[in-house]
N, C-alpha and C positions, 0 to 999 in steps of 0.2 A: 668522817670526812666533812669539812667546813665547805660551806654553799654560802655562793655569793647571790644575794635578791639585790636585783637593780632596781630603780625607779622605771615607772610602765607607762607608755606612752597612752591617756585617758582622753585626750583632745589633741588632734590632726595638726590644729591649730597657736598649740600651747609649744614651746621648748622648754621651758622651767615651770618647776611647779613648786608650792610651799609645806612644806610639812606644817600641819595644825599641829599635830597631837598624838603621843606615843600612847600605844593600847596595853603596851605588854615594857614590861621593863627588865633594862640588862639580868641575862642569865633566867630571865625567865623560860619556862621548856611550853615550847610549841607546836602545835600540830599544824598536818598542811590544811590552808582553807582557814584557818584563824584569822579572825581582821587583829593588826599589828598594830595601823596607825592609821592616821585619816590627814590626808593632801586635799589640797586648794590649786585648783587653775583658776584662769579668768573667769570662767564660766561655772562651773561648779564643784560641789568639794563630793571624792571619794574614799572609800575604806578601800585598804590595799590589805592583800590576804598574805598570809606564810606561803609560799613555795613547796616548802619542805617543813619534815618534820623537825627540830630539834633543840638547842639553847638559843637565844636569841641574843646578840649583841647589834644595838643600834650602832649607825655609823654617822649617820646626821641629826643636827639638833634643831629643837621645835623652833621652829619660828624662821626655819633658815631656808634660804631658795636656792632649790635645786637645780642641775639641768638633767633633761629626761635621760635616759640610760646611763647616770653615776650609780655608783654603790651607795645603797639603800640599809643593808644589814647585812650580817653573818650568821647565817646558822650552823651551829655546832653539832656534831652527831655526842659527844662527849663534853657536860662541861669546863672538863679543864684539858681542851686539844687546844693542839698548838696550831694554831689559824694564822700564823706568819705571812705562809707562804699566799696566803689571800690577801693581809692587809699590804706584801706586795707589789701586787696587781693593781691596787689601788692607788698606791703611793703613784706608780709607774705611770699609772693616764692621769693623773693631779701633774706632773710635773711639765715645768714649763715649755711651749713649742719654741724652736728658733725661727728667727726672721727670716724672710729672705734678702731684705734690705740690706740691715745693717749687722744678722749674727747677733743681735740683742734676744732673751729669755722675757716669754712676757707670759705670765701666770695669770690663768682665768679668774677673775675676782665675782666671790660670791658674796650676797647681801642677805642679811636677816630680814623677815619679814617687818618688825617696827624700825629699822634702820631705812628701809625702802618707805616707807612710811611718812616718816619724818625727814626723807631727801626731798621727798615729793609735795609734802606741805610748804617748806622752806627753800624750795628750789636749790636744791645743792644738787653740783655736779659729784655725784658717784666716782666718775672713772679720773676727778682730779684729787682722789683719796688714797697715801699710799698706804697700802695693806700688804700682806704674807697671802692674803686667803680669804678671809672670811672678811668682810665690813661688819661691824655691827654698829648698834645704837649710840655710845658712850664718842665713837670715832665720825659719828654726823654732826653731834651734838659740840664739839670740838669746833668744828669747823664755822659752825653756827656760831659759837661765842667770840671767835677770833673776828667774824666778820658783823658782831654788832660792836664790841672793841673800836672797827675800825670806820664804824660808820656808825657814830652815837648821834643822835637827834634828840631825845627824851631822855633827860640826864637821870632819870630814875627806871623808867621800862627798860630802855636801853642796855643799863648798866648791871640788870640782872638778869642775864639769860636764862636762868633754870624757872625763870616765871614767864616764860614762853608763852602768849597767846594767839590765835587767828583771828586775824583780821578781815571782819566778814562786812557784806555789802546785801543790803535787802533790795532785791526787786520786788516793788509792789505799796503805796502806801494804804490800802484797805485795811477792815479788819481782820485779813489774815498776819497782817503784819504785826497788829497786837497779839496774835498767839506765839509766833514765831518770837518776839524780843520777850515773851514770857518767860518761854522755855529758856533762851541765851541769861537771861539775868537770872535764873535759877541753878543753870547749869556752866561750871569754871570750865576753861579752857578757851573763849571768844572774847571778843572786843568791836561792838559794835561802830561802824564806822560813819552810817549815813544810811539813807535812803531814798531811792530812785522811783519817780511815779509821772509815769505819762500825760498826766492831769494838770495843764498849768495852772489854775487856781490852787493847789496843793505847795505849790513849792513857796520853802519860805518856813512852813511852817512847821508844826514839831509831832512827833507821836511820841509819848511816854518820854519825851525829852529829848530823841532823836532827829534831825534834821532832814528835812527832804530838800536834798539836794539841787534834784532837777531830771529832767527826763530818764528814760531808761537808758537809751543809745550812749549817754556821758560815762558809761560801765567803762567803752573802751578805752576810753582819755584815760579815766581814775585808773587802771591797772596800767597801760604803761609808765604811768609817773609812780606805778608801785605804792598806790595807798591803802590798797587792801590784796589779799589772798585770795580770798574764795568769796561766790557771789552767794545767794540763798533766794531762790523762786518762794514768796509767800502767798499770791493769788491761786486759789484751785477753784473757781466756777467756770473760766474759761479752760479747758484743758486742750485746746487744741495752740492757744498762746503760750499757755506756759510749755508746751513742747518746742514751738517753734522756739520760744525766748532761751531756753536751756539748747538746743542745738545750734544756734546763732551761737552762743558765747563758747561754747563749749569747739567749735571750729577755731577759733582764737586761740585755744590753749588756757582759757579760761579755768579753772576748778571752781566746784560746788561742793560747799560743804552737807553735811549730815548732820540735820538739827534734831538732836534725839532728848527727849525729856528725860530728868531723871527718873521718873516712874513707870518708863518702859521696860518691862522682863524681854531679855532677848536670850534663850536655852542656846544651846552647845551647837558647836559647827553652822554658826551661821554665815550666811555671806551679804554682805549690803556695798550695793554698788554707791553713787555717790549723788550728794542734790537731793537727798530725801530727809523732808520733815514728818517724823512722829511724835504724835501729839503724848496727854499723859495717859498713864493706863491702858494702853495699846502693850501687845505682846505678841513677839516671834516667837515660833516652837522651833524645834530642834532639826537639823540638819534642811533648812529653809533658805532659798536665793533671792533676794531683793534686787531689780533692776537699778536706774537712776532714775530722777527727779521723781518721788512717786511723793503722795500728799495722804499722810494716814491721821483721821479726826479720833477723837480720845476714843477710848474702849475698842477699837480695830485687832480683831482677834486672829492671826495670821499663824494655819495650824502647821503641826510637821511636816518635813518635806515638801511643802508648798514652790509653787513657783511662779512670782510675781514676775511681769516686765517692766517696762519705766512707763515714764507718765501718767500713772495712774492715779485718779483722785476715789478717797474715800469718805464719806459720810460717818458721824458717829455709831458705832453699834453693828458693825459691818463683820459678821463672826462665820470664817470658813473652816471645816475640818478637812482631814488629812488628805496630803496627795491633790490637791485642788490647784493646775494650772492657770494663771491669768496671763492672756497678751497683753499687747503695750496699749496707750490709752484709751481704758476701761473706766469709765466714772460709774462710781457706786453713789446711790441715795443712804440712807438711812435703817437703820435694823432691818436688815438683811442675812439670810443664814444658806450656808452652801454642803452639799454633801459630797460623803467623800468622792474625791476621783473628777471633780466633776472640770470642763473644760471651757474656759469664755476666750472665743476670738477678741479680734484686735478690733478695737475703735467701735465698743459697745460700750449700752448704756444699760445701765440694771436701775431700776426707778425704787423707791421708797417700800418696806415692807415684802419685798421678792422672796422665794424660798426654791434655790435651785436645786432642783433631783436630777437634770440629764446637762448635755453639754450645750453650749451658746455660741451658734455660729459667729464670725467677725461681723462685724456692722449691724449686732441686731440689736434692738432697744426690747428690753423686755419689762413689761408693763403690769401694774398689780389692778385687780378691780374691786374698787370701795363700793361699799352697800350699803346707803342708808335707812332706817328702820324710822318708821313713825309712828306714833305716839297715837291710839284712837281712846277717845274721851266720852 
């Protein structure tokens, strides 16, 4: 007998979810309680188990977005049954509802996860893409060429779409901003456009040959005249500003990019939310959630399963093991080491050299004590 596994509702809050990543592949034979594959909601990613024991035929593909209770798989008691009468059932709730309007057939359209992706860097409307069913990547990217086709500016950028970059915008002209246009002029995919710093004796002048603009607040002129994408928060000693500064634009509809070095190690099943700078030599472990705006200084060692919130600044040397929760703006010091399990509330401070073994209430500053030795002669 063929069994139908649906997709499982993991968040109250989620209606679609994305499949990462197949465990077990077509025809594979499966026991119940096996992890299959592993999904992605907005909040975090989980292993979904077999149901049932038996052959395993996927039914959706990695990268594609679900909505909660579609068919997921088939499992087969026999691998060569005839599972018709399930794929069916299937076909039968895919097909289109009628109106009540007008009697028109309007087919639910689903989105691959880089197609959703790449709608949402490039602000394309989705639902004015005609599709059968699935959206994917190659069908956004379309859309994108036709509409630099028809609005060229830059007779050379313009004219080659498949050299696609994001056009980013630095808040901040300190020296974080020289780490941040480090990382961008080492890593393809950006195109610095300017930079914004509060300081009027700054403006005018240039960092690494970028241009400061003019104050912060001009973010929202320059995006409605559409001359950049996404902004990038480079200041972290103030961390209660750059929260506010990232929730201010981010109400606008603003995006923040993810300024990731290329010698960042990021392991499997990760999830990173958006507005986070890491630095080089920093490393995600595996099945780890990164909030927004969070600020990681080189060697930041972020172990598995972890759970970072947003705004959080880190110091270089800042190394946690497994299972270790952070709330949202938590400023870390410098070589600092965390054990596993361990829990830090929201809107603490962990000072220089800490070594946490229990959990850190919200709003606690936890303090190291130095002892100097003298010298008798």
């Amino acid at each position: 007998m063929a069994i139908l596994q649906r997709i499982p509702m993991v968040n109250p809050n989620d209606d679609h979810i994305c499949l990462l990543e197949w465990l077990k592949n077509q025809d594979d034979y499966v026991h119940k309680g096996d992890i299959i594959a592993v999904i992605e909601t907005s909040k975090a990613v989980f292993d979904i188990e077999a149901e049932s024991s038996g052959y395993l035929v996927p039914l959706v593909e990695t990268g594609e977005n679900s909505k909660i209770g579609m068919a997921l798989a088939v499992i087969k008691d026999a691998i060569d049954e005839d599972y018709s009468e399930v794929l069916a059932i299937v076909r039968s709730e895919s097909e289109p509802a009628e109106t009540s309007s007008n009697d028109q057939k309007i087919k639910e359209k689903r989105t691959t996860k880089k197609a959703e992706l790449l709608a949402n860097k490039y602000q394309v409307d989705l639902n004015g893409i005609l599709s059968d069913g699935l959206i994917r990547e190659e069908d956004v990217m379309a859309i994108i060429e036709k509409r630099n086709k028809e609005n060229v500016e830059d007779l050379v950028e313009d004219a080659y779409p498949g050299n696609l970059f994001q056009k980013v915008l630095i808040l901040g002209g300190g020296r974080g901003a020289v780490q941040v246009i480090d990382v961008i002029l080492r890593k393809p995919g950006f195109k610095i456009m300017g930079i914004l710093d509060d300081e009027q004796s700054l403006v005018g002048k240039y960092i690494l040959g970028y241009k400061i603009l003019g104050p912060v607040e001009q973010a929202l002129n320059l995006w409605e005249k559409k001359l950049f994408d996404a902004l990038v928060i480079s200041f972290s000693n103030d961390l209660e500003r750059r929260a506010q500064t990232y929730e201010k634009f981010a109400k606008h509809g603003i995006p923040f990019a993810n300024i990731i070095d290329p010698g960042v190690s990021i392991h499997t099943n990760v999830a990173i939310g958006e507005g986070n700078v890491i630095m080089p030599f920093c490393r995600i472990g595996s099945c780890s959630i990164i909030g927004n705006n969070n600020f990681l200084s080189a060697y930041v060692n972020i172990e598995h399963h972890n759970r970072l919130g947003s705004h959080c600044t880190f110091g270089p040397g800042v190394l946690t093991s497994g299972r270790v929760n952070i709330g949202d703006k938590v400023k870390f010091g410098t070589g600092i080491f965390m054990e596993p399990g361990v829990h830090i509330g929201d809107d603490s401070i962990i000072a220089s050299g800490s070594i946490l073994t229990t959990n850190v209430p919200p709003r606690t500053l936890v303090k190291t004590i130095v002892t100097h030795k003298m010298s008798v002669r």
